[in-house]
N, C-alpha and C positions, 0 to 999 in steps of 0.2 A: 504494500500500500504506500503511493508514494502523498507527500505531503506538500503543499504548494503554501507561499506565501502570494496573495494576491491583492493588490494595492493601486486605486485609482484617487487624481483628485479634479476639484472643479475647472473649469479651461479658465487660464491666464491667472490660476490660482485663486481663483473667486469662488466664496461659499457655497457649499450644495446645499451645507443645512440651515435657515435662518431663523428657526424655532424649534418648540418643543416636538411639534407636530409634524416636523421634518423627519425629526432622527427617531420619533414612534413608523413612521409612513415605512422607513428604512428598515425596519426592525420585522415589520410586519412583512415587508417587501421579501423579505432573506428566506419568511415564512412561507409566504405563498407560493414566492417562484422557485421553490425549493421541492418541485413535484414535474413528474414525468409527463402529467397531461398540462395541457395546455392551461394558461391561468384562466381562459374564460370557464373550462371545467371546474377549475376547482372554486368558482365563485359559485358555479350551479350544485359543486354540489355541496358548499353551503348550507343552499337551501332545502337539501335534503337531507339533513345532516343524521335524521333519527333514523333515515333509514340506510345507512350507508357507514360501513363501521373503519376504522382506523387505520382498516388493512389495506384499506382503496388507495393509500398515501405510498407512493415509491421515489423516496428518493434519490436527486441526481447526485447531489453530492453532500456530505457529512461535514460541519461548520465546526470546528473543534477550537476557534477563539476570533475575537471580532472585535474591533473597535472604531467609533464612529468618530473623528474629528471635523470642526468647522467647515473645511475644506478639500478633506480627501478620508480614505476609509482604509481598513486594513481586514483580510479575512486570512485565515486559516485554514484550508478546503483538502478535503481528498474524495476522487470521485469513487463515486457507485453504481455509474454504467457509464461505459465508452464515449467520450466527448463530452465528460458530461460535466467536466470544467467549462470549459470553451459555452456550453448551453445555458448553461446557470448565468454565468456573469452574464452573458449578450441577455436572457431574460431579465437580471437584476437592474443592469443600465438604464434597459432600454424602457423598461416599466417605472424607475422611478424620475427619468428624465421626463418623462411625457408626465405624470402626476406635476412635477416638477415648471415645468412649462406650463399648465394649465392653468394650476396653484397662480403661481406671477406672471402672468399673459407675457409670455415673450416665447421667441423661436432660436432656434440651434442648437449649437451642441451644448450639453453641459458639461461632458467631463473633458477631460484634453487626453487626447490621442488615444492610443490601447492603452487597454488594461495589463499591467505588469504581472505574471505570472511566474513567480520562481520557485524552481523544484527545490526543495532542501536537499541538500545532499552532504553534507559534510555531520559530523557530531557537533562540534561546536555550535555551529548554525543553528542546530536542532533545540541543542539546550538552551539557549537564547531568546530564540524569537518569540515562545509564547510573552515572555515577560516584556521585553520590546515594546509589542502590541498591547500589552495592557501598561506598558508605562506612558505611552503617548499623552495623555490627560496631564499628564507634569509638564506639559507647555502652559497650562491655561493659572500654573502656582508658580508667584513671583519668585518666592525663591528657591523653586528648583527647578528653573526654565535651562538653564543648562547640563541637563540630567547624564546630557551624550556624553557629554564630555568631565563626567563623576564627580561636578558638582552639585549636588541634592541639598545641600542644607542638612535640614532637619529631617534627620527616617520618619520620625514620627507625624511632623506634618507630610510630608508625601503621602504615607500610608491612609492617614488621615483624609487627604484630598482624593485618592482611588476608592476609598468606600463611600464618596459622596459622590461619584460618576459613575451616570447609571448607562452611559451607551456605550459600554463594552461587557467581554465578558466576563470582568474580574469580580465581578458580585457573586456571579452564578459558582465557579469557581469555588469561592469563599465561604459556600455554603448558606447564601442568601439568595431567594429564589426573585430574580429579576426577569429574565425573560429564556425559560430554561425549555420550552420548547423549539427554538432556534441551534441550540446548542449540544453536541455529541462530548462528555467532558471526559472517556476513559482513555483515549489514547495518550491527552498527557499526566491525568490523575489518577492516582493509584488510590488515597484517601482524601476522601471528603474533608474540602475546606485546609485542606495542606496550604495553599496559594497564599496566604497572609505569610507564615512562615517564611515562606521560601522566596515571597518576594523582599521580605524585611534581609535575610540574609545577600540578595541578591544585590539588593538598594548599597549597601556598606561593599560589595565587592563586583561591581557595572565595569562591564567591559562590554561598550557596544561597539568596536572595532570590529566584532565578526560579524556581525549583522549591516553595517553602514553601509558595504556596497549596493543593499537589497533594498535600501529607502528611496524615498522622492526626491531626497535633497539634492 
């Protein structure tokens, strides 16, 4: 099972999300177009919901960590049927650009260029990136906006500041149930709610040198 880092942001670097209702749309979005049939299916069957049981849902690909930033996203993906990286994202875009456009009457594109797809393939890489992706929200705390580069400040306000950020998946993680039908958490979790640990250890000893090729920056 291979493991992809997959990471888009808005064109010219301009917000995708400009509210609350943005990064729920997103979240839901991950949800819906996260099904083999077509999303207009899965709206119908909705409406059918009591007669139609859990197993109708096949997933394309398993979302093992996620986080939404102002103006670009980060997923964690490994697929569950053939191409079905490549399907997901082109459905996720393309579904939340058009909500997107609608939402604030304007046309084109919203994200800039392809979406970034990278295989993991090394150890280090591996042991890294989930916390990577959940540390991103220490841009939006003064002071530990330079996390990359292992100045954090305070462990404790960082930690602090990731259990009040709800669009990723470090709650879920942490053993607080946020939005845990989006999320497959046993491929990096062994025990429930380990993630506060291991990020506190992690925070005192950041090396994101193995990871920085594989950012936006």
């Amino acid at each position: 099972m291979e493991l992809y880092h997959v990471l888009n942001r808005g064109v010219e670097k301009k917000n995708i999300f400009l509210d609350t209702l943005d990064y729920a749309r997103f979240v839901h979005d991950m949800y819906e177009f996260n099904d083999t049939k077509p999303a207009e299916n899965t709206r119908r069957r909705k409406e059918t919901a009591d007669f139609v049981g859990p197993s109708s849902r096949k997933r394309i690909v398993d979302i093992h960590g996620w986080c939404l930033m102002k103006n670009h996203y980060h997923l964690l993906l490994t697929e569950q049927i053939e191409k079905g990286l490549s399907l997901f994202v082109r459905k996720l875009n393309v579904g939340y650009a058009k909500y997107f456009n609608q939402r604030y009457k304007r046309n084109g594109y919203l994200f800039q260029g392809r979406t970034k797809k990278i295989r993991i393939t090394s150890d280090a890489h591996y042991l890294h990136i989930l916390h990577y992706v959940h540390l991103n929200p220490l841009d939006y705390l003064q002071t530990a906006r330079d996390w990359r580069n292992r100045n954090i400040g305070s462990t404790t306000a960082a930690l602090k500041h990731l259990d009040t950020y709800r669009w990723s998946s470090y709650l879920d993680y942490s053993g607080e149930k946020n939005f845990p039908s989006v999320l497959t958490t046993d491929f990096f979790q062994e025990k429930p709610g380990a993630i506060k640990n291991d990020t506190a250890r992690y925070l005192k000893d950041i090396e994101i040198a193995e990871v920085r090729p594989f950012t936006l920056e």
